[in-house]
N, C-alpha and C positions, 0 to 999 in steps of 0.2 A: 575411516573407511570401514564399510560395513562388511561382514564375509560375504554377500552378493555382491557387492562392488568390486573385490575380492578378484569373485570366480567369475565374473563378467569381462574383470580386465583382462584376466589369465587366456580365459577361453576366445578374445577375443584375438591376443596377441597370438596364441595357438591358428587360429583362422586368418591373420592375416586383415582383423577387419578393427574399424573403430569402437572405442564403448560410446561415441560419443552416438553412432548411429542408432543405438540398442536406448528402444523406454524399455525398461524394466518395467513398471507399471502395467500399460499398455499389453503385456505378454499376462503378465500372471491375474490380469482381471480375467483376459480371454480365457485364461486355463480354469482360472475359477469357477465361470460364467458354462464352462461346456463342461468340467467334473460335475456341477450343483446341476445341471438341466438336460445335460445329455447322460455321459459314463464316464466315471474317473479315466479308465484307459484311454479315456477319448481324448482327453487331456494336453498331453503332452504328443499327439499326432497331429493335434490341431492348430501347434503351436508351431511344428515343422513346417506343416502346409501354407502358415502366416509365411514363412520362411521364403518358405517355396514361391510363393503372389510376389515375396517383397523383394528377390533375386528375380520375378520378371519383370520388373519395374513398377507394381501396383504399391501403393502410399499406402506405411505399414497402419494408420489408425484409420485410415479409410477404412481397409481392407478388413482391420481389429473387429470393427463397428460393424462390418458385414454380418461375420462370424459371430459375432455376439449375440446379434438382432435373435439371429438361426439358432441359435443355440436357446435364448430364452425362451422363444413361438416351440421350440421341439416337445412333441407329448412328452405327459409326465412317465416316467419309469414307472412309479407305480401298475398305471392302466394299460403299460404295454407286458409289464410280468404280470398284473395278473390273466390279462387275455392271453397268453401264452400259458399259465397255469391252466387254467376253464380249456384250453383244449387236450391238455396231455389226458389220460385216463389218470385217475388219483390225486391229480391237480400237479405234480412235481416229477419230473425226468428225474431227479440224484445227481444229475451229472452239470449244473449249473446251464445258464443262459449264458449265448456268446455274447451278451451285454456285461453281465456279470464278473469278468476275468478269471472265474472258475473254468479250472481246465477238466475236460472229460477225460474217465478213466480210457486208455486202450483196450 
């Protein structure tokens, strides 16, 4: 048994729910697929929301395969930080993009 298998069984037992219903798989391409194409923090919120569809009855790889689609088609980060640099004056705010998980100073 692997430490995922692990903390899947654990966490599962913790919730009250099967591992048998949980693809491992399934979840961490999705996380994969929207850290590489969207934003890391986007990650593991997207991974909730699968959550979210598959406690309202939507079919968790349907649902995976939605999310993934959307995630690969999303512009590249690149073109969206540097169009957002080309507007600040000097090219850079200091204080990170909310894509970025840099937190602004108060």
């Amino acid at each position: 048994m692997t430490r995922m298998d692990e903390w899947v069984s654990a966490a599962c037992a913790e919730l009250d729910l099967s591992p048998a219903d949980v693809d491992v798989r399934v979840v961490l391409d999705l996380a994969r697929d929207v850290a590489h194409h969207v934003l890391r923090p986007g990650a593991p919120v997207t991974a909730y929301l699968l959550g979210v569809a598959v406690g309202r009855g939507a079919d968790p790889a349907t649902a995976a395969a939605r999310l993934a689609r959307l995630a690969a088609g999303w512009p590249a980060a690149e073109s969206a930080a540097s169009a957002a640099g080309a507007a600040e004056p000097g090219g850079t705010g200091g204080t990170g993009s909310p894509d970025s998980g840099a937190i602004a100073p108060a």
